[in-house]
C-alpha positions in Angstrom: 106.3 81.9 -71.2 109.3 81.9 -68.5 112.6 80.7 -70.0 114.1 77.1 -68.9 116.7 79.5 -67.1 114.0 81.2 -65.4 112.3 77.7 -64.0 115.8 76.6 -62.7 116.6 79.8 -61.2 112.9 79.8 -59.4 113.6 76.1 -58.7 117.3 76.5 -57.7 116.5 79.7 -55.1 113.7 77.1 -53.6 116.2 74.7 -52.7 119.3 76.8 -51.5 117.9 77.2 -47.5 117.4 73.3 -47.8 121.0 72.7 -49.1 122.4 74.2 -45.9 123.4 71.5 -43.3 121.7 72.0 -39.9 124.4 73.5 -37.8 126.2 71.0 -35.6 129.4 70.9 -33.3 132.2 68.9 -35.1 132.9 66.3 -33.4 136.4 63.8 -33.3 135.1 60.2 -32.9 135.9 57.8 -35.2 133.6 55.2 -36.9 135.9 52.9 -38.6 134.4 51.5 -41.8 135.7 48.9 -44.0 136.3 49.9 -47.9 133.0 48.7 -49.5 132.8 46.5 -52.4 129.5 47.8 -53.4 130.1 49.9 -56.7 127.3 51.8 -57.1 127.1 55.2 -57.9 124.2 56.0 -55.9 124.2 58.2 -52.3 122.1 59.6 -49.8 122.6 63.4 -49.1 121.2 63.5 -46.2 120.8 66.4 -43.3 119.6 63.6 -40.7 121.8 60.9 -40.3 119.3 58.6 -39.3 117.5 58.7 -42.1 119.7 56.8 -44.0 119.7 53.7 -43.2 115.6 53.3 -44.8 118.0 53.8 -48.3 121.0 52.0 -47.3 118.7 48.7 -46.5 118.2 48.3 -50.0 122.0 47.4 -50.8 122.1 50.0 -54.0 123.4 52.9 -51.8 127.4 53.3 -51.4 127.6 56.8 -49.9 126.4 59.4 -48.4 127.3 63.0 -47.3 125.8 65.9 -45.4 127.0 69.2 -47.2 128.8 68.9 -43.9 132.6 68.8 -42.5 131.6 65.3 -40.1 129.0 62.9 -40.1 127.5 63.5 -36.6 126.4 59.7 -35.8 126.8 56.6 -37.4 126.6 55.5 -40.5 125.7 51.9 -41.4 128.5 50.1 -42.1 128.4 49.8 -46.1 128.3 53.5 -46.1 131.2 55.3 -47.1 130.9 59.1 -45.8 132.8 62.2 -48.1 132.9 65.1 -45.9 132.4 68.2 -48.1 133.8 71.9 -46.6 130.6 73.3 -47.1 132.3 77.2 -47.2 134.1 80.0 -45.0 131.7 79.5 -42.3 133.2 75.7 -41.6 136.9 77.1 -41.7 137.6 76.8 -37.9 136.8 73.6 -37.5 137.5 71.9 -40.6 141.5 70.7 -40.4 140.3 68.6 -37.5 136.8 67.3 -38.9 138.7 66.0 -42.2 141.7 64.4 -40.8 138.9 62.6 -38.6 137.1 62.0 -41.5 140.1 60.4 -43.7 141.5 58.4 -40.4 137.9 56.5 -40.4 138.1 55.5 -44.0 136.7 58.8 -46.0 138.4 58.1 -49.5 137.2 61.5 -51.1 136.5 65.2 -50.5 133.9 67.7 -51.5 134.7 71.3 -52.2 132.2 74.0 -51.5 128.4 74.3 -52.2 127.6 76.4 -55.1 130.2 79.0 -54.6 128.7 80.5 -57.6 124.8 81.7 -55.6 125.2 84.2 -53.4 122.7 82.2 -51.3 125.4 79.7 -50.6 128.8 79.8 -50.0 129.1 83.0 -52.3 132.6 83.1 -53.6 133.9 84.8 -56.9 136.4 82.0 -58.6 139.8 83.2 -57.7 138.9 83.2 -54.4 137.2 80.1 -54.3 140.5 78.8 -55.6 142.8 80.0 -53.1 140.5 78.7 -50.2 141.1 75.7 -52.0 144.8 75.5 -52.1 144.9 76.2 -48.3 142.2 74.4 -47.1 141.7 71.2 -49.4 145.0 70.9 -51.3 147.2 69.6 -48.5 145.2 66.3 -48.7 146.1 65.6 -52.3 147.4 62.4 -51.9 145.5 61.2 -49.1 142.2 61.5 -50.7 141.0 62.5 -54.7 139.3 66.0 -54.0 136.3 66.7 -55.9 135.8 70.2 -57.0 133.1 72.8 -55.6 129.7 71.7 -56.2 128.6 74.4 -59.2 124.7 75.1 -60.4 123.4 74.1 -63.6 122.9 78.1 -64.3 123.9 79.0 -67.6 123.8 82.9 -66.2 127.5 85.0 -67.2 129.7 83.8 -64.5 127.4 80.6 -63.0 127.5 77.0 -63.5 130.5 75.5 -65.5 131.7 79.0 -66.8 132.3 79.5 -62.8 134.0 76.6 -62.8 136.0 77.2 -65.9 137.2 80.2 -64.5 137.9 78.4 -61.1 140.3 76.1 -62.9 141.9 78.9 -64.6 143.2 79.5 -61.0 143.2 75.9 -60.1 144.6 73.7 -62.4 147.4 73.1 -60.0 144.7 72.1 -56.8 145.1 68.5 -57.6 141.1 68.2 -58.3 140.2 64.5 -59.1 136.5 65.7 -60.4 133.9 68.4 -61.0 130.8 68.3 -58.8 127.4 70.0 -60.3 124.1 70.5 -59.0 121.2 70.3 -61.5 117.5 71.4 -61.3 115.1 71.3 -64.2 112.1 70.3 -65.3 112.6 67.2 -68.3 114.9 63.9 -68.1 116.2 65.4 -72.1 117.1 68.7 -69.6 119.2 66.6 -67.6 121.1 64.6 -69.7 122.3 67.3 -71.8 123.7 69.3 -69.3 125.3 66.0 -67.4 126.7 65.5 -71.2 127.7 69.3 -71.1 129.6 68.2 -67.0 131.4 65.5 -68.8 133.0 67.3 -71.4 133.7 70.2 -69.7 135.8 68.0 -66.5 137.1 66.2 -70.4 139.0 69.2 -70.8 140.6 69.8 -67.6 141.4 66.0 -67.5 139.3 65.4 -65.1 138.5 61.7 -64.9 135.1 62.3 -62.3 131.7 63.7 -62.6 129.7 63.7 -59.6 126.4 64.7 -59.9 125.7 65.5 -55.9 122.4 67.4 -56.1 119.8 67.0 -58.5 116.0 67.1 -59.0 112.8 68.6 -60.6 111.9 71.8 -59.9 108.7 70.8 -59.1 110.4 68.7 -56.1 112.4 71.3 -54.2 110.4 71.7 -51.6 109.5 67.9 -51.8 108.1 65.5 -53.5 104.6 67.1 -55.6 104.1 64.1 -57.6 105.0 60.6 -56.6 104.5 59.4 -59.9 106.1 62.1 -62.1 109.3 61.8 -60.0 109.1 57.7 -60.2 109.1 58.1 -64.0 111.9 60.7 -64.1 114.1 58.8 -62.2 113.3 55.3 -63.6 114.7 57.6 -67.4 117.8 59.0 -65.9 119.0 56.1 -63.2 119.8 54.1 -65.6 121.4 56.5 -67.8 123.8 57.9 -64.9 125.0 54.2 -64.6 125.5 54.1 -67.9 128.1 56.7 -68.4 131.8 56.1 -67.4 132.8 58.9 -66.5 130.0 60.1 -63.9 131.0 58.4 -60.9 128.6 59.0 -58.6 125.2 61.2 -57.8 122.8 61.5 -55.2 119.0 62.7 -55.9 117.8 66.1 -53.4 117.4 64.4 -51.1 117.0 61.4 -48.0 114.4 63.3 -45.8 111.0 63.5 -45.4 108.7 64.4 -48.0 111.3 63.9 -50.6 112.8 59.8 -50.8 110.8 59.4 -47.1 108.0 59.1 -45.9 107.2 58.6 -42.2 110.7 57.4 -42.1 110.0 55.0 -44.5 110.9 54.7 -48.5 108.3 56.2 -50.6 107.3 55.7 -53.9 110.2 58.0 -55.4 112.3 56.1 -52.3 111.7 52.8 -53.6 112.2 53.6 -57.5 115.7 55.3 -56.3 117.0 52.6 -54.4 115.8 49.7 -57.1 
């Protein structure tokens, strides 16, 4: 029988073409939006733009991203968009994109996707840290900067151990939270690594958790069972909202075949978004 490390890894690999953001020019327009009152915790990651608004109609969505330096469209209006510098490849265009970005109301910053697979933005942890300190540090201040988005890999040198050594190098980055990523195969699964998030961003005094990618392995190429997915997310929804210190998450992902369905909320859609 495969280990649980096995399933994510298998699950994890599925998912890392679909966690690349469909290549786009950056662009400078500004869509002002006016800071929402909605708390929730809940966001659209989202590769289409228009595709969000089928999860933003619902009220129960408060932001989205794009693993993405600018939005590329519009945004309904009780949307706040957090630009994330995906990795090295979004360098040249990026000082422009985020001062666009904060200038139209972005209140936050992602750091790169899962530095820690060499399927993503590949970078060992020291180097990861001084990209940081040139490229997201300057905007301490104007925004809270969220760490790099790290796997749920427990592998030597994945996951939070990256991350731990990432700090190590960072501690001075002016990082508001740690980002993870988490694919599995159980709602217990989850939470205990969430749990594990939380008290590892405890000792760096860290006062965020974002949870910006996560879903059953079964789901990463899309949804295989309406009803499985409905009942893992109608366990852990709640639970996310429950705990203080994760401050927002967004389930892989607003597109088609996954929360949609001919553009419309599916079943998993609708349980998300309740």
């Amino acid at each position: 029988m495969v280990s649980f490390t096995q399933l994510f890894t298998a699950g994890l690999l599925a998912t890392s073409a679909l966690a690349i953001p469909v290549s786009m020019p950056v662009t400078v327009e500004v869509q002002k939006r006016n800071s929402t009152t909605n708390t929730s915790k809940r966001g659209a990651a989202y590769n289409d733009i228009s595709t969000v608004s089928a999860l933003a109609s619902s009220g129960t969505i408060s932001w989205a991203y794009n693993w993405a330096i600018s939005l590329s469209g519009t945004l309904p209006s009780n949307i706040d968009y957090v630009p994330m510098l995906w990795g090295a490849k979004d360098f040249g265009g990026w000082f422009t994109a985020v001062e666009t970005a904060l200038s139209s109301g972005s209140e936050y910053i992602l750091g790169f996707n899962e530095p820690d697979m060499t399927s993503q933005a590949d970078m060992s942890a020291s180097q990861a840290a001084g990209y940081y300190k040139t490229y997201i540090t300057p905007y301490s201040g104007k925004a809270k900067l969220i760490s790099p988005a790290v796997t749920s890999s427990t592998t030597a040198g994945m996951g939070l151990s990256w991350f731990e050594e990432f700090m190590g190098d960072c501690s001075s980055c002016g990082i508001s939270g740690l980002a993870v990523h988490w694919y599995g195969n159980t709602a217990d699964e989850f939470k205990s690594f969430v749990q594990q998030a939380i008290s590892t961003a405890t000792s760096y005094g860290l006062s965020e958790v974002w949870v910006t990618e996560f879903a059953l392995n079964s789901d990463a190429g899309g949804v295989a069972d309406a009803a499985t997915t409905a009942t893992f997310l109608q366990t852990v929804l709640p639970w996310l909202d429950a705990q203080t210190n994760v401050t927002r998450y967004s389930y892989f992902m607003c597109a088609e075949n996954y929360l949609l369905t001919n553009n419309a909320l599916n079943q998993a859609g609708h349980t998300y978004t309740s």
